[in-house]
N, C-alpha and C positions, 0 to 999 in steps of 0.2 A: 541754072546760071548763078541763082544767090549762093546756093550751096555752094560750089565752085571756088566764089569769091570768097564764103565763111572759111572755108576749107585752106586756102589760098593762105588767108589773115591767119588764120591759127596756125598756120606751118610756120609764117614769121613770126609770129609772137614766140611761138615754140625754140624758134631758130634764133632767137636773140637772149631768149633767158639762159639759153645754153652757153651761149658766147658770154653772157653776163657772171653767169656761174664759173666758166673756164678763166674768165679773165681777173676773177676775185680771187680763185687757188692760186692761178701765178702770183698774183699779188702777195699771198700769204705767204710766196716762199721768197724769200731773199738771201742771199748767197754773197758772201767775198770771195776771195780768192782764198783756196782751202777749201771750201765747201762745196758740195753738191749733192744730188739726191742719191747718190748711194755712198758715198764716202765724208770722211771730215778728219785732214791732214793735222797731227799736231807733231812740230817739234821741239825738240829738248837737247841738251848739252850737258854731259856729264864727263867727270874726272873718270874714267873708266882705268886711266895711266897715271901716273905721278903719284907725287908726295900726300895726295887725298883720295887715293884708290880703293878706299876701304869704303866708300860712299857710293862705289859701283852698284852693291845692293838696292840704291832705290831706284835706281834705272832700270836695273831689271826685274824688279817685282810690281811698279808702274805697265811694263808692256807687258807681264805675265796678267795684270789685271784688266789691261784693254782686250789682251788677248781674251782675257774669261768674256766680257762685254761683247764681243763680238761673236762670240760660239753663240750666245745667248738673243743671239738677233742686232745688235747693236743699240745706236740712238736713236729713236725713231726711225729705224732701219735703215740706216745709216752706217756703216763700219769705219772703224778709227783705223787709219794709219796714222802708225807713230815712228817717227824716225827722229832718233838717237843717235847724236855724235859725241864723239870723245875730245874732250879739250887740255886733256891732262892738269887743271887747274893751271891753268897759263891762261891769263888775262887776253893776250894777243890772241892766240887761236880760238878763244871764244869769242872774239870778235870776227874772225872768220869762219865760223861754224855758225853763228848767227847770221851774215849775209847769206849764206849756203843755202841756210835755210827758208828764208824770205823771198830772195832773188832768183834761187836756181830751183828749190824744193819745193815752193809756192807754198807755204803753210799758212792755215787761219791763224796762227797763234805759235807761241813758246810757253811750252807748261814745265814747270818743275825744275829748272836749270837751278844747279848746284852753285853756291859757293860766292861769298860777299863781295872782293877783289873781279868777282869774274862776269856774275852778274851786273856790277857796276859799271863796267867797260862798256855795257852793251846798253845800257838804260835810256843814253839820250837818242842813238841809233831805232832804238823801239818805239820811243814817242814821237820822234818826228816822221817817221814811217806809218806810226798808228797802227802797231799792229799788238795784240797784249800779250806783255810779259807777265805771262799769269803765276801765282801760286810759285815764287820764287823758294829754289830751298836754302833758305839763308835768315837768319833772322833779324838782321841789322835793322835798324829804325827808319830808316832812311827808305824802304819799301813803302811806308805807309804816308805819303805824299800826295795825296789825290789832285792836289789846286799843281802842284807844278810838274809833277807827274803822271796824267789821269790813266796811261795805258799800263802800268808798275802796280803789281799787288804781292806783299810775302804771303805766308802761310801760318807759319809758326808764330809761337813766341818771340818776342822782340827780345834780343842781348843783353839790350841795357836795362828791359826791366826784368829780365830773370836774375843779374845781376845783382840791382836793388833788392831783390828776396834776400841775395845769400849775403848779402851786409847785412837786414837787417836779423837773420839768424845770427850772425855770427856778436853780433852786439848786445847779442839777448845770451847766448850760451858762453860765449868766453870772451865780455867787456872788456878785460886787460891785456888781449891775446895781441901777437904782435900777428900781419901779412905778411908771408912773401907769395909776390904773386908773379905767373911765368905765363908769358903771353905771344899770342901768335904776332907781330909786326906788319898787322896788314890793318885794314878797316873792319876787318872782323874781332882780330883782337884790343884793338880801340874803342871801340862799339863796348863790348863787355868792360876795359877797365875803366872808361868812364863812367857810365851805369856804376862800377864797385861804389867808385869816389862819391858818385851825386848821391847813395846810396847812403855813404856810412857820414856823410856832410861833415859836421864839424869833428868828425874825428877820424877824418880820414889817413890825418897822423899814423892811425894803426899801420898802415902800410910802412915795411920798413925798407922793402926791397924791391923793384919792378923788375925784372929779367924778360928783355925779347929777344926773340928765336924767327929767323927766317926758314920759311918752308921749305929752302934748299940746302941746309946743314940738315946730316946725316942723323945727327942723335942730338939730344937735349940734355947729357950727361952734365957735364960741365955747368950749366944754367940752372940743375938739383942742387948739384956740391954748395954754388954760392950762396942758394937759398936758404939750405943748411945753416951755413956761416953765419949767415944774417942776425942766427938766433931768430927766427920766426918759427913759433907754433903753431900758425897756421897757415896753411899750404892751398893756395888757389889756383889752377888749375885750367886757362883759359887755351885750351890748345884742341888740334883736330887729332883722332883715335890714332894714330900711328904714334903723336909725340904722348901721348894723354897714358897710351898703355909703356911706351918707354920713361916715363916720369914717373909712373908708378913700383915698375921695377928697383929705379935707380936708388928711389926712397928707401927702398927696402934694405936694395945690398947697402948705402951708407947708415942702416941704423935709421933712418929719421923719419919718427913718426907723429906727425903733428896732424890737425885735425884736417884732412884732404878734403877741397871739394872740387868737382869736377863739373865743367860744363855740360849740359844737355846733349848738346851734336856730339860729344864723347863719352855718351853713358851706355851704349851697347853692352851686354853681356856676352856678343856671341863674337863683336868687331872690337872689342878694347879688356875688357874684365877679363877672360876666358886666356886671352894670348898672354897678358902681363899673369895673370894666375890668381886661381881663387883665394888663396889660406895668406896672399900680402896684398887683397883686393878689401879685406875684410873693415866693416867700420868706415868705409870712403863714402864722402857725401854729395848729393848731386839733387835736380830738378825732376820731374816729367808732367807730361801732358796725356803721354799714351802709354794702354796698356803692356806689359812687360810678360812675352814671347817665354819666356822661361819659368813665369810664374805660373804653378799649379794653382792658383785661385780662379785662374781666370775660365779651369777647364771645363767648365759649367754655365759660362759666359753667353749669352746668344752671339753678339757680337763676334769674340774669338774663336766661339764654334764655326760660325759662317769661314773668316778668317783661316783656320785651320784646316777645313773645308777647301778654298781655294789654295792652297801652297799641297795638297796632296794631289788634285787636280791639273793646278797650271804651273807651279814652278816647283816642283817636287825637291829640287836638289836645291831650293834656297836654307836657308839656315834662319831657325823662328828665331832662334836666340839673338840674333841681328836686329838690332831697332830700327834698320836704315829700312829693313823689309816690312816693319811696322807702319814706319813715314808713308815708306815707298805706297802700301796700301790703301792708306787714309786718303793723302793728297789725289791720289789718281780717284779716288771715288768721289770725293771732294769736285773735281774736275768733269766727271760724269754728270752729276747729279746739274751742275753749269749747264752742260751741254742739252740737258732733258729740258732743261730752265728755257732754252733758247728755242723749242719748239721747229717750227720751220726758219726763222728767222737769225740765220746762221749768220751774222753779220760782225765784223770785229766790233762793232759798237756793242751791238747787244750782245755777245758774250762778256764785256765788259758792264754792261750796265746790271746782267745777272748775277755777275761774279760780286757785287757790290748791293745786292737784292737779298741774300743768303740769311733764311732768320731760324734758328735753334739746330741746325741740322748739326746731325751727331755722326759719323763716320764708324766704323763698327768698332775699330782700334783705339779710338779716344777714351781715358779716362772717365766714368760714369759722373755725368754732371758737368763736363767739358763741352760745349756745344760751339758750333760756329757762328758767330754774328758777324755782318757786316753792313755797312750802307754809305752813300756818296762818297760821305766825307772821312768814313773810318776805315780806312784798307789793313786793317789788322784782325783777320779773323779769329786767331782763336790767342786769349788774351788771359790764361788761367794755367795753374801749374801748384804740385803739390813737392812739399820735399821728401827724399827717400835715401834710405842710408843703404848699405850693399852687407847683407848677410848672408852664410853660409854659399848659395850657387845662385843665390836672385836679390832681384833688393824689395825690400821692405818700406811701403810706406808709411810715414808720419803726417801728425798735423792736420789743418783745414785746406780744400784747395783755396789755392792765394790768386787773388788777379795782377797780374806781373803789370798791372799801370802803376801800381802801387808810387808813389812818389810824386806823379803829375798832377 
């Protein structure tokens, strides 16, 4: 009979430590909406149409990269669905591509949505939903808001202080040189020419001309010619790859060769340099952070090995020479590496509290000695950038990398 009862007590004891153990894994997993044990919903909204259709690139080298992640067993076996809508860089319908997403798609999150104007539309809609607007592609300043924005994180370099770089370049290499500078009319091109201003501070005088260009005029001819006129030497250049490679052009056929520099989101080789033409691309100066798809230095690279590696595998027909497929691969790995971060605890919070956790991680495509930092209070991950002039079919870099805070 003792036996019986020994027997008895140890089957409950037995029978509770199991129920104790089972009720601590559930505990360990926590789920939002988006999430569960075999899947983890993420979407995104890209210009796949319009006048920024050349940025389709990183949407689709993003799902070519979840796609790699998922052949590979997923996140903690886990598989990503990523569903991708097209917004044609119109503010309105990215606000309804993001309800779509949230309300009808159920996603944990929005990773990587393209574009300053567009992203903007949707920012305060993100936070008071609470759900995060991760790793935006866009570099305006105004991403990195943690106290009034805590669900908002960009990616990139910030506008205004890549900006700040290329004033203070241009005040070290040609002090007497006059601006004309051509600028997109939305908060993305605002964003950049104040950064020039806060940049070149009391001599901002240089500036002799501002020409803006809405994103719905067909060519930016007209907006060359005046710059011309201006009598400005030097040629800045704050516009998206479609105007970036027509400004390049027009410089050419009116003769005017002054010192060009071009924004980062239009320094592609394979989306802007390539289509405007190598032999009147020549000497044009620009930013990076990542490395460049076209350069033979990198063919020995670990990093763009892997990288090369996957575009013969998962997006065969993308184009390396596209930087947007460079971005496209960083960010989405970037965005992984989050998701690894978050273990079971797949909660819009904690992908946000990981995304803000992030300390030296290097993405394979990143410039060597570019790392990504972030924490609470600093939603700007990667905050460093070298200058590079365009020679021959690639460009060439110069210089020390610079940290685009420079100024603050």
């Amino acid at each position: 009979m003792v036996a019986v009862r020994f027997q008895v007590a140890s089957l409950w004891v037995a029978l509770a430590l199991c129920t104790a153990m089972s009720s601590e894994a559930l505990a360990q997993k926590k789920y939002d909406n988006g999430a569960s044990d075999t899947e983890i919903k993420i979407g995104n909204i890209m210009p796949y149409s319009g006048p920024a259709s050349a940025y389709a690139s990183i949407g689709r080298a993003e799902e070519a990269y979840f796609n790699k992640v998922n052949a590979e067993g997923g996140i903690n076996g886990r598989k990503i669905k990523f569903i991708s809508y097209d917004d044609a860089y119109s503010p309105p319908k990215t606000v309804e591509q993001a309800r779509k997403l949230v309300e009808s798609d159920g996603v944990l999150l929005i990773f990587g949505s393209l574009g300053t104007s567009t992203n903007s539309a949707i920012r305060k809609y993100m936070n008071e939903k609470k759900v995060p607007q991760l790793f935006v592609a866009s570099g305006a300043s105004k991403w990195n808001d943690p106290k009034q924005y805590p669900w908002t994180m960009g990616w990139q370099p910030n506008y205004a202080s890549e900006a700040r770089i290329y004033a203070k370049y241009v005040m070290k290499e040609k002090p007497d040189g006059k601006i004309g500078v051509l600028y997109q009319n939305d908060d993305f091109g605002k964003d950049y020419l104040n950064g020039l201003k806060v940049g070149l501070g009391a001599k901002a005088s240089m500036i002799v001309l501002e020409e803006a260009y809405s994103t719905s005029e067909p060519a930016v001819d007209e907006h060359v010619v005046k710059l011309k006129a201006s009598g400005a030497d030097v040629f800045i250049s704050i516009t998206t790859p479609k105007f970036t490679a027509q400004a390049i052009k027009k410089a050419a056929e009116i003769n005017w060769h002054p010192v060009h520099i071009i924004s980062n989101v239009s320094a592609s080789v394979g989306g802007v340099i390539e289509p405007a033409g190598f032999e009147i691309s020549q000497g044009i100066l620009s930013a990076s952070y990542t490395k460049d798809g076209s350069d033979p230095q990198w063919n020995a690279d670990d990093g763009m090995r892997k990288f090369y590696s996957f575009l013969a595998q998962y997006d065969p027909k993308a184009n390396k020479l596209d930087a947007g497929v460079v971005f496209g691969y960083a960010a989405a790995q970037t965005m992984v590496k989050v998701l690894q971060m978050c273990g079971d605890d797949l909660t819009r919070e904690n992908v946000m509290k990981q995304a803000a956790s992030l300390k030296d991680f290097e993405p394979d495509t990143l410039l060597p000695g570019i790392k990504i930092n972030t924490a609470p209070d600093n939603y700007a991950p990667i905050e460093q950038l070298q200058m590079m002039q365009f020679k021959g079919r690639k460009w060439e870099l110069f210089g020390d990398i610079i940290s685009s805070d420079i100024g603050h």
